[in-house]
N, C-alpha and C positions, 0 to 999 in steps of 0.2 A: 431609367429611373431607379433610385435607392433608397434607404434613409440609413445608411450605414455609419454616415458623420458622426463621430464622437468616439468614445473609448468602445475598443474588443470587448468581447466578452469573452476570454477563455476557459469552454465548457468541457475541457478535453482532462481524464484522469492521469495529469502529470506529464509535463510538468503545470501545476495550477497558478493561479493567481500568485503575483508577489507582493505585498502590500509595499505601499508606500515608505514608510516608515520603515520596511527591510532596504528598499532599496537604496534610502537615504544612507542608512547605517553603513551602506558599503563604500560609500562616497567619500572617503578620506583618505589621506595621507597612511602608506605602509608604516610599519614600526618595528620595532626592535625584535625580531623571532626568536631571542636569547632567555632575554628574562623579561620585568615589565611588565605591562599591562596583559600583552598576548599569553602570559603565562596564565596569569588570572582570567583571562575569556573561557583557555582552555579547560580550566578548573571547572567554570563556573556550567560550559555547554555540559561536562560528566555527569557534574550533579541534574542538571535538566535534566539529561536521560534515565537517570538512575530516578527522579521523577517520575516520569512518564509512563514510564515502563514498569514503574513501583520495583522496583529491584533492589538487593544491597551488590548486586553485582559487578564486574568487571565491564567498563566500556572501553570500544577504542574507534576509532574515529578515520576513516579513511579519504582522502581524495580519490571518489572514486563515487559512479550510480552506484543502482543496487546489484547490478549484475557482479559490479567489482566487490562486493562486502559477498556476494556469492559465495564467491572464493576465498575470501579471507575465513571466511566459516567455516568451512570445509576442509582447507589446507592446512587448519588449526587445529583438530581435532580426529585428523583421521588417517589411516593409513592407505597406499597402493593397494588395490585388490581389496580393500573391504566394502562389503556389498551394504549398500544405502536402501531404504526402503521409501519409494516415493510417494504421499497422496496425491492423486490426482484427482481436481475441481474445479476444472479450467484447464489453462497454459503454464501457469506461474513455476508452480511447484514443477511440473516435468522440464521446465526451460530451467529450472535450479539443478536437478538432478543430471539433463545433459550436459550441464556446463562443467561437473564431476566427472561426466564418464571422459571429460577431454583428458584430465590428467591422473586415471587408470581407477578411477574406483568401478565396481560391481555396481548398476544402477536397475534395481527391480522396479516396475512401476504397478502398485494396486490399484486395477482398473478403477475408475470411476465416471464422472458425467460431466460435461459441461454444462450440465442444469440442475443439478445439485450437488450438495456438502458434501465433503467424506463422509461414509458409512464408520463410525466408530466398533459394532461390530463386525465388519468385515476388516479389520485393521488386528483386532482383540484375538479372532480367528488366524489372522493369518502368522499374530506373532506368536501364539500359543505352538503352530507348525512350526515353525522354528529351534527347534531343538537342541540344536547344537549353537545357538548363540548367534549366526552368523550375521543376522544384521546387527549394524554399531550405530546407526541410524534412522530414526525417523524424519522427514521432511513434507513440509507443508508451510500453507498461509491461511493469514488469516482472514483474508480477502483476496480472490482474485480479482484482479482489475476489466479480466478479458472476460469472465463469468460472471463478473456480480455479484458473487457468491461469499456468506460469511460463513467458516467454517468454527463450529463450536472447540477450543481449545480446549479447556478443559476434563470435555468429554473425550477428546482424542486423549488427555494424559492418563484417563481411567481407565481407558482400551489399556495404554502401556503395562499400566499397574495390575490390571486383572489378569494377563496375561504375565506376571514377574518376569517379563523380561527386560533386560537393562540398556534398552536399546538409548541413545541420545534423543531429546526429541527437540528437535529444530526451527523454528517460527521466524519466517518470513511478514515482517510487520507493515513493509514499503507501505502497502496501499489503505491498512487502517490505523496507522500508529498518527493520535491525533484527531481519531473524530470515533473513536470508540472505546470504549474501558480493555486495556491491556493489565495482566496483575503476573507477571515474567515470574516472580515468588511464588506467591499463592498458588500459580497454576502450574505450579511445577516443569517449567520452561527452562532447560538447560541450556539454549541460543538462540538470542534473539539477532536480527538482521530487520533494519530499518534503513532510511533513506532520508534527506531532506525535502525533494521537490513535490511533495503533497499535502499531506496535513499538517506537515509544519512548516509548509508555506515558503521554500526558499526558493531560491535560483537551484536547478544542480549541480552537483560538482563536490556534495559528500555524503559519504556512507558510514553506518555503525556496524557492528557487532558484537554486544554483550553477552558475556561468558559469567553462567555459575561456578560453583566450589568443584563441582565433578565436572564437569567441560571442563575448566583449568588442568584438572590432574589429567583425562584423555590428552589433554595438550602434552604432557611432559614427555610422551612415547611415540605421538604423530611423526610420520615421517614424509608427511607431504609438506613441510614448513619449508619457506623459501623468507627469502631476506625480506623481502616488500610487506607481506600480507604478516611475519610473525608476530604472534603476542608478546613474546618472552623480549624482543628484542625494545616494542614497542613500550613496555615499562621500565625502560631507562634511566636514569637520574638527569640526562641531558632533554630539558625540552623540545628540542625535534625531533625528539627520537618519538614523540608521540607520534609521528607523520611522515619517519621514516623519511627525511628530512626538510625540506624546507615547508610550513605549514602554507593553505590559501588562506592567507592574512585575510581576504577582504570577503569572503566567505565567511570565515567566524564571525566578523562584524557580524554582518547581515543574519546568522543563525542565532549570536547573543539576543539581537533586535525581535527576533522569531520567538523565540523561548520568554523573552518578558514579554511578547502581546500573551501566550500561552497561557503565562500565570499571571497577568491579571485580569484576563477574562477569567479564567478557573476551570480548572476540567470538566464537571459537571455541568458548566454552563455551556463549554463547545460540545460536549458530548451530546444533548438536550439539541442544542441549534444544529447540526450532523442530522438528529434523529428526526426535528421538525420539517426539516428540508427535503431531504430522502422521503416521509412520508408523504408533503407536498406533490414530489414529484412521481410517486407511487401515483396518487391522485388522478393525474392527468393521463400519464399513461392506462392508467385502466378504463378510461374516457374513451382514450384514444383508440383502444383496443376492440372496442364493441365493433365495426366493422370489417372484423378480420383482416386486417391488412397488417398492424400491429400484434404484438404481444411478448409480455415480460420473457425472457429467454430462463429465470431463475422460478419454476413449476412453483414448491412452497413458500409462499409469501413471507414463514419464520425466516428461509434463509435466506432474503435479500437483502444486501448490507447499504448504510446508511453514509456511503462513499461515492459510490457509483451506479449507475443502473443502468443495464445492458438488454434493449432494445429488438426483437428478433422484427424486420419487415417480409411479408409473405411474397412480396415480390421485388425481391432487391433491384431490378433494373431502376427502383426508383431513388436509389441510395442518393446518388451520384448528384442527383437536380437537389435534393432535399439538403445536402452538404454543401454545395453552389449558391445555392437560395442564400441559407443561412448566411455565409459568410460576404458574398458579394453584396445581398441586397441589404443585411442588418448587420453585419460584421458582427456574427458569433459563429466562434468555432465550436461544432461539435464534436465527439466522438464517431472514429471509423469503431467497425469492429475489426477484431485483429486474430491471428490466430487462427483458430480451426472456425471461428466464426467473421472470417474476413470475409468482405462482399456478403454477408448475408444479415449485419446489425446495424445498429448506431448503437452509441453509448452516448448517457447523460452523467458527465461528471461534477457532485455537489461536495466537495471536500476542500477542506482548509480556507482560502479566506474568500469567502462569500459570505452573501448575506440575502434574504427576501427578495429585493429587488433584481441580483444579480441574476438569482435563480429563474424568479417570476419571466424576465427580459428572455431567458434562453428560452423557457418555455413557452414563451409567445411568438418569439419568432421560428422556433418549430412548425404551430400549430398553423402561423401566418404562410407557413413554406408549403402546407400538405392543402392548406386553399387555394393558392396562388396555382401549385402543380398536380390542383385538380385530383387527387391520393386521399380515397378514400380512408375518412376518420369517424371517429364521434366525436360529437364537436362539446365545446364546454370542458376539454380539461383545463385551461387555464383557470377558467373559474371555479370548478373542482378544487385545484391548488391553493386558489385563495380562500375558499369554505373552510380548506383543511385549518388552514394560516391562524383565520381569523374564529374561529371555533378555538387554537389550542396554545394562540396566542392572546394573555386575557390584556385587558387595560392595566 
């Protein structure tokens, strides 16, 4: 027996949901990669970014996840042998800085937690040690996906500044660009690195990297630039050379289609429905939680971000029925955890195109899974989630 009939619900952080209306956009005939229309898509996804991300800076645009704009960051700005300085708050940020030490950078890692933020003073401390310059980089996100964790940016930029050191400071955006306020300007973000397949709702299959006025100039003397990932080359007069050649035609479609749901819902409105949602699911979980078997793996409740929420169960042997349930018997996929928290979480992921229902649907067949398999809960988070709902959603 099931009731699984009907559309998935994919609950999983990335890649998420692809609306309809993306997926339609991608349904036509290729075109001309020369000049045309594709020139003006091209334009128009820049301007999105430089949107979104509130920037007047440089975007570029890669065929490639986030792991590939990794690299394009990197090998842009930096040279062989210069030591990077990593936050760790999760996996993210140390999975960005190993993917460095592949091709010869110095990768220091400043211990931190998978249950909490970066320490901005212990960042402030350690670049003031620093004395002779040697780090050229800071690296972080601004969510980790595997943690849950929102990491305050702007306070990490004030660490940089209190500490006059001129290190880069690098933001990894994949997992909140799109369901959080990013200000890449204001906050004094010299690289950002974003992704399509989450809050801005695509298929995957491309990646950014904007660059400020001083990232650019680091660019001029990097000597880890290679043909694929370079900026310099990548601002050519010939349109494919934004893509280093041939562009994914049908990809743009489907991102132009992405970026106008974007802006006319309006950022403050998805920001708001991110924050509703998240707290929804906040909700339930902490329901869930009162019989020890659960609990939020992110300690202060400031820093759980409004993307994803990561799940610790006190006795994982139950992971596996509770991931089964869901998807054979209601067909909704949840999150594993992954990482240093493999076999020991679940994740709920609420970013990009969801809505109430979606959400509500994951979280019932959750709570329908830990009845069925007998796992000890407290019962009433789904109605919890709806108190939340209908409490902060008025008429």
């Amino acid at each position: 027996m099931s009731v699984k009939n009907g559309r998935q619900f994919l609950s999983i952080p990335g890649p998420t949901t692809v609306p309809d209306e993306v997926l339609a956009a991608m349904h036509r005939p290729a075109v001309d990669i020369r000049k045309g229309e594709l020139v003006e898509v091209t334009a128009g996804i820049k301007k999105d970014l430089r949107m979104i991300t509130k920037t007047q800076g440089y975007p570029f645009i890669y065929i490639a996840n986030g792991h590939g704009a990794w690299e394009g960051a990197l090998t842009n700005v930096l040279n062989r042998d210069d030591k990077v300085l990593v936050l760790e708050s999760g996996f993210f940020a140390v999975g960005w800085g190993q993917a460095g030490a592949t091709f010869g950078l110095d990768v220091e890692i400043l211990p931190g937690s998978y249950q909490k933020a970066v320490d901005p003073a212990a960042l402030e401390a350690r670049l003031k040690a620093d004395t002779s310059g040697d780090i050229k980089a800071v690296l972080t996100v601004q969510i980790d996906t595997a943690s849950s964790v929102v990491n305050d940016i702007p306070a990490i930029r004030r660490a940089i500044d209190n500490a006059g050191h001129d290190a880069l400071l690098m933001v990894d955006t994949i997992a909140s660009l799109g369901t959080m306020d990013y200000r890449m300007d204001e906050w004094g973000v010299d690289v950002t690195v974003a992704a399509c397949q989450k809050g801005l709702m695509m298929s995957p299959g491309v990646s950014f990297v904007i660059a400020n006025e001083k990232a650019m100039e680091r660019h001029q003397n990097a000597n880890l630039r290679t043909a694929y990932w370079d900026w310099t080359s990548r601002q050519g007069a010939e349109h494919y050379r934004n893509y280093s050649g041939t562009p994914p035609v049908h990809l743009l479609f489907g991102l132009q289609k992405a970026f106008e749901m974007i802006n006319e819902e309006g950022l403050d409105a998805i920001f708001l429905r991110h924050k509703l949602l998240a707290e929804a699911t906040r909700a339930a979980v902490g329901k869930w939680s009162e019989k020890g078997e659960f609990t939020f793996n992110i300690t202060n409740p400031a820093e759980r971000s409004n993307s994803v929420t990561t799940v610790l169960v006190t006795h994982p042997e139950n992971l596996e029925a509770i991931h089964d349930y869901c998807i054979d018997k209601c067909n909704v996929v949840v999150g594993v955890g992954i990482a240093g928290l493999s076999g020991k979480a679940l994740r709920i992921a609420h970013m990009g195109h969801i809505n109430a229902p979606m959400l509500l649907g994951t979280l019932s067949s959750l709570e329908m899974s830990f009845k069925a398999l007998g796992i000890p809960h407290g019962t009433g988070g789904v109605q919890a989630a709806i108190d939340h709902l209908a409490a902060n959603v008025p008429r």
